[in-house]
Structures are given as C-alpha cells and as structure tokens.
N, C-alpha and C positions, 0 to 999 in steps of 0.2 A: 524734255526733248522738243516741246512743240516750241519753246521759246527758242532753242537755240537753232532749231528751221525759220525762224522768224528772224532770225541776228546773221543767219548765213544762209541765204538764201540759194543760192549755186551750189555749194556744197550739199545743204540739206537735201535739193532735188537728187543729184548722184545719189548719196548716202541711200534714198529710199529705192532708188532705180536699184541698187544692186541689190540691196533686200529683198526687190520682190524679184530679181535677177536667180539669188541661192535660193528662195521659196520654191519659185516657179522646180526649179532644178528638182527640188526635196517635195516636192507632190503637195505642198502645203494648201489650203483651200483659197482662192484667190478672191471670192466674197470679201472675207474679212482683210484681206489686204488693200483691197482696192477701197473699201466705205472706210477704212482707216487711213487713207491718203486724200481724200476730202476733206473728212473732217481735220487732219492733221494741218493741213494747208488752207483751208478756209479760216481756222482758229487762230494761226500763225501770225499770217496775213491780214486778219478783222474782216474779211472779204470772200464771202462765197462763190463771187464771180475768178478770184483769183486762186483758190481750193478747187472748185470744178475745172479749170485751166491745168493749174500744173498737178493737181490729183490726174485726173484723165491722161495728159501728156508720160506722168513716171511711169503709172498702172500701165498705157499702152507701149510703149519703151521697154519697160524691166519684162514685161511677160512676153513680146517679141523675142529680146533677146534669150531670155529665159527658156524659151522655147526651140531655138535656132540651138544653143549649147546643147539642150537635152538631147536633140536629134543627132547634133555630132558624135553625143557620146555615146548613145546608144548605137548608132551606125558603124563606129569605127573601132572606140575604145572599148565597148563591153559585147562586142560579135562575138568574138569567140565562148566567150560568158552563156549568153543567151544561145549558143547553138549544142553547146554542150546538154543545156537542159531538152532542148529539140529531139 
C-alpha cells in the first residue's frame, strides 16, 4: 500500500481522504488513523517533512468532511430513527 501512495501520489491522497471520510462516519478511533497517515506518507515519500504535510492536510480533509456527512445524516436521514427512540 505504502509503495503504491508513493507511485500515485493524487490518487493515494483521495484514496486515504475517503478512508478516514467512511471512518470518521463509522465511529472508528481517529488516533490510529491519523499517526497511520504520517507514517504512511513520510514512508512513501522518504520524507517526514512531506508525511507531516499531506498526513495533516488528508487527516484534516477526511475528518472535516467526515464530520459535515455524519451531521447531515443524523439531522435529516436518521430523525425519524432517533426520535422514535425519544
């Protein structure tokens, strides 16, 4: 995995944004998502300065958006869900 973020480098940023995109969504612990996006991309790259850069940038990206989704879904698509329990 970490060679072929190292051979596609555009792609492999998406690829991890959406990952911690469905994480984010699925309650997943975002610790290990984010020091697993360092070191993925520092390794990748040979460069720590370039693994803090786009580690940081997906980590803050995918859990943004990841976050903005859960709010819609909980607000709109699972109301009725959650008010039943109410």
């Amino acid at each position: 995995m970490i060679d072929w973020i190292g051979r596609h480098a555009i792609l492999g940023f998406f690829l991890y944004v959406m990952i911690y995109i469905v994480s984010t969504i699925f309650f997943v612990p975002g610790s290990f998502l984010t020091i697993g996006a360092g070191f993925a991309f520092a390794t990748a790259y040979n460069s720590v300065t370039y693994g803090v850069i786009f580690g940081s940038l997906s980590v803050f990206v995918g859990a943004s958006i990841g976050s903005i989704i859960s709010f819609l879904l909980g607000r709109y698509f699972f109301r009725d869900f959650v008010k039943s329990w109410i």
